[in-house]
N, C-alpha and C positions, 0 to 999 in steps of 0.2 A: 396325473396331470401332465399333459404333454409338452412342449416348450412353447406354443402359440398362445396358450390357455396362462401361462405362467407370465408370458410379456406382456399378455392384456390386463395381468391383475397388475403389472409392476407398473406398467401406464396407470393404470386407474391410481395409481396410490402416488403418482409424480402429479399428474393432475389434481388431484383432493390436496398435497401440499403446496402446490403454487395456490391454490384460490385461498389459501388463509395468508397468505404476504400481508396484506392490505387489513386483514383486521386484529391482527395480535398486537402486540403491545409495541412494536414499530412502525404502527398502522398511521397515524397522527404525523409520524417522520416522516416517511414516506410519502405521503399528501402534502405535504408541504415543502415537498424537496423541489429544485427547481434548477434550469439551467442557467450558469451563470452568465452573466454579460460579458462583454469585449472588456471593458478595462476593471472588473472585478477577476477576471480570469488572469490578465497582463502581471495582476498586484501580485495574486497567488504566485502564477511564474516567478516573477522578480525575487520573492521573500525566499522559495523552494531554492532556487540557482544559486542565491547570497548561500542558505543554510549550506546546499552540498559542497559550495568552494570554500567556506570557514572548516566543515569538519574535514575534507581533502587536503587544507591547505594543512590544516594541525595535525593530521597523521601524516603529511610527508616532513612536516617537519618533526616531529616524533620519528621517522626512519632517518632522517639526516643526524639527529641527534642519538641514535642510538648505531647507525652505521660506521660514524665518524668519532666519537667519542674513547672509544678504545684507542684509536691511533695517536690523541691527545693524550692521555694516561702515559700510556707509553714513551711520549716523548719527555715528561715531567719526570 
């Protein structure tokens, strides 16, 4: 089998796995997935932005308290 003969079977076989997307058992999700609107989209934003500055904000202060803390030890 030559390498022409080989890409056309590896095409046929990326083609026969895209056309079952839609009817396996995420088929139902998938059909009913949809594009979200302007302010369902805005909410998501807002809720993501809060989540990444809460756990950013508590790992730097997790490094502040773990960079500074020795210096305090020490002076007690």
């Amino acid at each position: 089998m030559d390498i022409l003969e080989r890409s056309w079977d590896v095409q046929k076989e990326i083609e026969k796995r895209a056309g079952k997307i839609g009817k396996g058992k995420y088929g139902r999700i998938l059909k009913m997935a949809r594009k979200p609107d302007s302010e369902e989209y805005q909410k998501t934003l807002a809720i993501c932005l809060i989540g990444i500055l809460l756990i950013g904000g508590l790992g730097f202060l997790i490094y502040l308290l773990f960079t500074n803390l020795p210096e305090y030890i020490m002076m007690i």
